[in-house]
C-alpha positions in Angstrom: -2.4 -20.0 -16.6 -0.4 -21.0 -13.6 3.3 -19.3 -13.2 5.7 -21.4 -12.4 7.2 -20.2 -9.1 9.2 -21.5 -6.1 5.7 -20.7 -4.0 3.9 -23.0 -5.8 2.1 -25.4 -3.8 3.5 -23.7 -0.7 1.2 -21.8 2.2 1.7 -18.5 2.2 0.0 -16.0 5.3 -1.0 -12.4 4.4 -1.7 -11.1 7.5 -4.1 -7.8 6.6 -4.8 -9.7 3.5 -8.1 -8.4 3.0 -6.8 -4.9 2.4 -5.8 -2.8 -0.8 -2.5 -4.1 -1.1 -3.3 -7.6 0.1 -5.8 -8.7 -2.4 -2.9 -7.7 -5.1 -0.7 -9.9 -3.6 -3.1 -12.9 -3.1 -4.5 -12.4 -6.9 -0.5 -12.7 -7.6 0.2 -15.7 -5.5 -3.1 -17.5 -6.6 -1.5 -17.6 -10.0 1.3 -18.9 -9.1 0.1 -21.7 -7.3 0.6 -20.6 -4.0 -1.8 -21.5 -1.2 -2.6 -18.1 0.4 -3.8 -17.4 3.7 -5.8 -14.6 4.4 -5.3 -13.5 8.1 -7.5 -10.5 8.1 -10.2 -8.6 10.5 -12.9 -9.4 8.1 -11.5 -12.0 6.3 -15.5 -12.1 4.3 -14.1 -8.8 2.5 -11.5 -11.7 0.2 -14.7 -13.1 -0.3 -14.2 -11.6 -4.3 -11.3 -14.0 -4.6 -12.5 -17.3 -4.1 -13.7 -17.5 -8.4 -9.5 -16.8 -8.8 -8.5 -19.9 -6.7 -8.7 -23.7 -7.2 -10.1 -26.0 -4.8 -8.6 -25.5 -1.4 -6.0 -22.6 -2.6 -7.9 -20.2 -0.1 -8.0 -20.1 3.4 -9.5 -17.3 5.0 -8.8 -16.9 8.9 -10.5 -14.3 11.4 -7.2 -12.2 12.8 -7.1 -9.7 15.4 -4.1 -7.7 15.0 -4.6 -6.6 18.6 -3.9 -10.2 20.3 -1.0 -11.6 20.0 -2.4 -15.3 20.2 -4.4 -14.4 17.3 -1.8 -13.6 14.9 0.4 -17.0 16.6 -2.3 -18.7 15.0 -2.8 -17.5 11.9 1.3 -18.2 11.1 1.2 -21.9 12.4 2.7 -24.1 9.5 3.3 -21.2 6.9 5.9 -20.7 4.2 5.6 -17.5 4.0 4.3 -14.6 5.1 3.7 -10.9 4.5 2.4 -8.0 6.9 0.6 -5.9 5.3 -1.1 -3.8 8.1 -1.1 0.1 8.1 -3.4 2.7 9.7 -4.2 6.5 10.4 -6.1 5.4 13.3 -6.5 3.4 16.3 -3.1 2.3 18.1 -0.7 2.5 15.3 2.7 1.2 17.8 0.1 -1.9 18.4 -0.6 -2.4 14.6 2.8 -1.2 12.6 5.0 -2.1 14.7 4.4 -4.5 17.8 1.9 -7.4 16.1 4.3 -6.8 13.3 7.3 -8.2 15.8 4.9 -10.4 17.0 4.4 -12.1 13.2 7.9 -12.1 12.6 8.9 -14.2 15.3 5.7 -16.5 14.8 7.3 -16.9 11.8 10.7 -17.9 12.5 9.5 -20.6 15.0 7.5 -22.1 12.5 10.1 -22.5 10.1 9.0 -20.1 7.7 11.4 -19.3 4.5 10.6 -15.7 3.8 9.1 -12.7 5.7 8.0 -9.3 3.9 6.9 -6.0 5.9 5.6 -2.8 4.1 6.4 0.3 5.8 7.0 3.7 4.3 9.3 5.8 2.6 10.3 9.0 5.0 10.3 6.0 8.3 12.4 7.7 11.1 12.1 7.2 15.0 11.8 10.9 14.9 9.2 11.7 12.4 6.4 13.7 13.1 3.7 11.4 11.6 2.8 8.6 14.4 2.7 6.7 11.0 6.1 7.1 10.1 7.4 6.9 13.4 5.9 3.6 14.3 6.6 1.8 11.0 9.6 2.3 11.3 9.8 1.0 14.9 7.9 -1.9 12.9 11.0 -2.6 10.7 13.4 -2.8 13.7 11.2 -5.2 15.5 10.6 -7.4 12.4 14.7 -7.8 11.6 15.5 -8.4 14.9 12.4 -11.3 15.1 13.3 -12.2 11.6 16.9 -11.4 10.4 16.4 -12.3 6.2 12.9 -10.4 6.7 12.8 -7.8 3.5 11.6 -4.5 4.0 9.6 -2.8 0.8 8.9 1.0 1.7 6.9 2.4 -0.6 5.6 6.0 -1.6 1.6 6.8 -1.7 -0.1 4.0 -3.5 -2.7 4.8 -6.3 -4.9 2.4 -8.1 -8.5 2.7 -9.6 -10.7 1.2 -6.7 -8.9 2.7 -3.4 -6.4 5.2 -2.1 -5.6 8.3 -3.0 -7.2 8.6 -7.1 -10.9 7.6 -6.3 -10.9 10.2 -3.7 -9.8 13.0 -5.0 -11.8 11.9 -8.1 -14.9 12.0 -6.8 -13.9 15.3 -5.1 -13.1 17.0 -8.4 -16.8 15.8 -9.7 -18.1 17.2 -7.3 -16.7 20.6 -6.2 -15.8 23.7 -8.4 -13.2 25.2 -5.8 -10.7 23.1 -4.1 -8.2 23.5 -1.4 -4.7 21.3 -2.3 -3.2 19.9 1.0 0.8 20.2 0.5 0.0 21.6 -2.8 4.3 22.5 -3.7 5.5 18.8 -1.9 6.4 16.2 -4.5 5.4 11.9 -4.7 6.7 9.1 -6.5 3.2 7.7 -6.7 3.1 3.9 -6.8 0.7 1.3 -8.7 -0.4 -0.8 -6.1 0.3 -3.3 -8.5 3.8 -3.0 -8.4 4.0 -3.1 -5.5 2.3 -6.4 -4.6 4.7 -7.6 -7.5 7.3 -6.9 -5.1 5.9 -8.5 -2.0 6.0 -11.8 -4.1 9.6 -11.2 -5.6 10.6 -11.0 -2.0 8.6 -14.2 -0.8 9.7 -16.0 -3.8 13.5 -15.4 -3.6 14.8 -14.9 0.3 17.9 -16.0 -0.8 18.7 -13.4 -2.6 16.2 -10.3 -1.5 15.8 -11.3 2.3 17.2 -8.9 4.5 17.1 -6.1 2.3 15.1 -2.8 2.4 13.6 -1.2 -1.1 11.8 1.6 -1.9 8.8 1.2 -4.0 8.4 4.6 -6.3 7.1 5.3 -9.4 8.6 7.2 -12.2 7.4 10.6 -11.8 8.1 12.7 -9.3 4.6 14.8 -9.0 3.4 17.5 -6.6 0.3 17.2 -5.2 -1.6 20.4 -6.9 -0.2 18.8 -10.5 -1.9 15.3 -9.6 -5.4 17.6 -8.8 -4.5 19.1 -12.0 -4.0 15.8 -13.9 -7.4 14.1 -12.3 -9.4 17.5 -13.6 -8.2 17.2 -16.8 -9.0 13.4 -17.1 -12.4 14.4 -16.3 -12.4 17.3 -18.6 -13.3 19.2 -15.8 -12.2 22.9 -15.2 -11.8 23.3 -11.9 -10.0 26.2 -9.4 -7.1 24.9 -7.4 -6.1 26.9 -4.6 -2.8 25.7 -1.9 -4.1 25.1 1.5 -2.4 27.9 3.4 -0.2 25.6 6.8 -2.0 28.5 9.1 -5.6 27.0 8.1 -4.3 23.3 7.2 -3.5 22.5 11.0 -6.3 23.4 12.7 -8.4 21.5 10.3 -6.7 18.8 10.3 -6.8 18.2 14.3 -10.5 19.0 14.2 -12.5 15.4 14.2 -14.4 14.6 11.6 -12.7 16.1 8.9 -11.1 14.0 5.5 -7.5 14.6 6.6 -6.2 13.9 10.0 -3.0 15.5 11.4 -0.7 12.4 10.4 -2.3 12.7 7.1 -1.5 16.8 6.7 2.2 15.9 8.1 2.7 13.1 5.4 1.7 15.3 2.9 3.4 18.3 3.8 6.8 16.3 3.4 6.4 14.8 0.2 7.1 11.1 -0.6 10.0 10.9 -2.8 12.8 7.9 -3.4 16.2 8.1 -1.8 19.1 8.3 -4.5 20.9 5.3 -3.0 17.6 3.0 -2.1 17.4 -0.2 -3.8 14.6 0.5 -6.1 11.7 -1.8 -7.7 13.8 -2.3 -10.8 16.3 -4.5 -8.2 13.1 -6.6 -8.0 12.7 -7.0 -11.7 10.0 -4.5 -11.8 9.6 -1.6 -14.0 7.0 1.0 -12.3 4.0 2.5 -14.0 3.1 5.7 -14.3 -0.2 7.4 -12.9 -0.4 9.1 -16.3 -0.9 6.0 -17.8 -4.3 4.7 -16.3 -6.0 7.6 -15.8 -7.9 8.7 -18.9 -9.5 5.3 -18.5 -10.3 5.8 -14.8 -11.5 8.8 -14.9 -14.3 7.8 -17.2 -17.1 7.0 -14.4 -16.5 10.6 -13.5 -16.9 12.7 -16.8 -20.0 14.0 -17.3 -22.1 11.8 -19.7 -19.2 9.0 -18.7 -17.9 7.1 -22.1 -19.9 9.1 -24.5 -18.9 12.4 -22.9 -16.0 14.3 -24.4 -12.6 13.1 -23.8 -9.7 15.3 -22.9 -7.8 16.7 -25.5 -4.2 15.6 -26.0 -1.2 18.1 -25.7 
């Protein structure tokens, strides 16, 4: 059933719609009746979407993030529009932050009513993670392009299919012993759910959310070697945890090839937590789910024996 929502009917542009977030926010827009754009580098990766929308809903357009006359094109005659991009590799200032200014004033000239960037929680022109650092040269690019632009930073995203669960999942299948990256620093871990609710809050009502910045956090405030804990134990798995000493971490880290990269290590050596005076998702009408609360059913695929093997015990 359609929602009713002020989008309805309206073109809305997800630029890196194709993404984790992204097809979130598109699944949430489709039922409101939006038309959504998806401005992406492989656009055939939305493919999954097209059962979810009526006839003509769904526009998918070939973006490269890189050209500036690409992403021009892909705003022309929206409504709306969200950037969505973010990377560990290739020219972060390029992606985060200057085709992010780029889509912001595309935007404006074409009339568009609302403008949403995701950047990060911990963003400072200082920070020692390029990712941090450029995001939030990102943010001061898209306000000063886009004035009533809102800003959504949120903490490390989790869901069943990507990001940071499925990985260390398949890790804790897998191996007996494992090292814990930033084992002591804490995170707020976000449904990506929630926070694609929050992208379309912010596109639906500029009035009253544009030219804000919230933080998107979840409940619990977890350190990394208890979330390895809580994945084992979802898998009814005993397995040996062991903190990554920073002497060892580093060098591994800036070695190629290896799961982590430096920006990676850094992020997760300074913990991703909400600031006590950040507009939170509950500002958007959102309440935040906890990790806790999905996992025994995602981590079924990786028990041994999957549904019929033992579950974890309670308590």
């Amino acid at each position: 059933m359609t929602k009713s929502s002020p989008l309805e009917g309206k073109l809305v542009t997800l630029i890196g719609g194709s993404g984790f977030i992204g097809s979130y926010v598109a699944q949430d827009l489709l039922e409101r009746g939006a038309r959504v754009r998806i401005a992406a580098r492989e656009p055939e990766k939305a493919f999954k979407l097209k059962p979810l929308a009526n006839l003509g809903q769904l526009q998918l357009a070939r973006c490269n993030a890189m050209d500036s006359n690409s992403i021009e094109a892909c705003v022309t005659g929206s409504d709306a529009v969200a950037y969505l991009i973010g990377t560990f590799e290739g020219d972060q200032q390029r992606l985060q932050a200057d085709s992010a200014g780029v889509a912001a004033r595309a935007a404006a000239q074409s009339g568009a009513d609302s403008f949403v960037y995701i950047s990060a929680i911990g963003v400072s022109p200082d920070a020692a993670a390029g990712y941090y650092s450029t995001k939030c040269d990102g943010e001061r690019q898209v306000c000063e392009a886009f004035p009533k632009a809102t800003i959504i930073r949120p903490s490390v995203l989790f869901g069943e299919e990507a990001g940071l669960v499925p990985m260390f999942a398949q890790m804790v299948q897998m191996m007996p012993v494992l090292p814990v990256f930033g084992a002591d620093s804490k995170f707020q871990l976000v449904w990506v759910a929630d926070v694609a609710a929050a992208v379309v809050k912010a596109l639906e009502e500029p009035g009253k959310h544009g030219g804000k910045v919230f933080e998107a956090a979840g409940p619990d405030a977890l350190s990394m070697m208890e979330i390895h804990e809580m994945i084992a134990q979802g898998q009814n798995r005993k397995r040996n945890f062991f903190p990554m000493p920073d002497m060892l971490a580093r060098p591994f880290a800036a070695f190629p090839l290896t799961p982590i990269n430096s920006d990676q290590l850094a992020m997760l050596e300074s913990g991703s937590v909400a600031s006590k005076d950040a507009l939170q998702l509950t500002k958007l009408g959102i309440t935040p789910r906890p990790l806790s609360l999905f996992l025994d059913r995602w981590m079924v695929r990786y028990r041994k024996h999957g549904r019929f093997g033992q579950k974890p015990a309670i308590g």
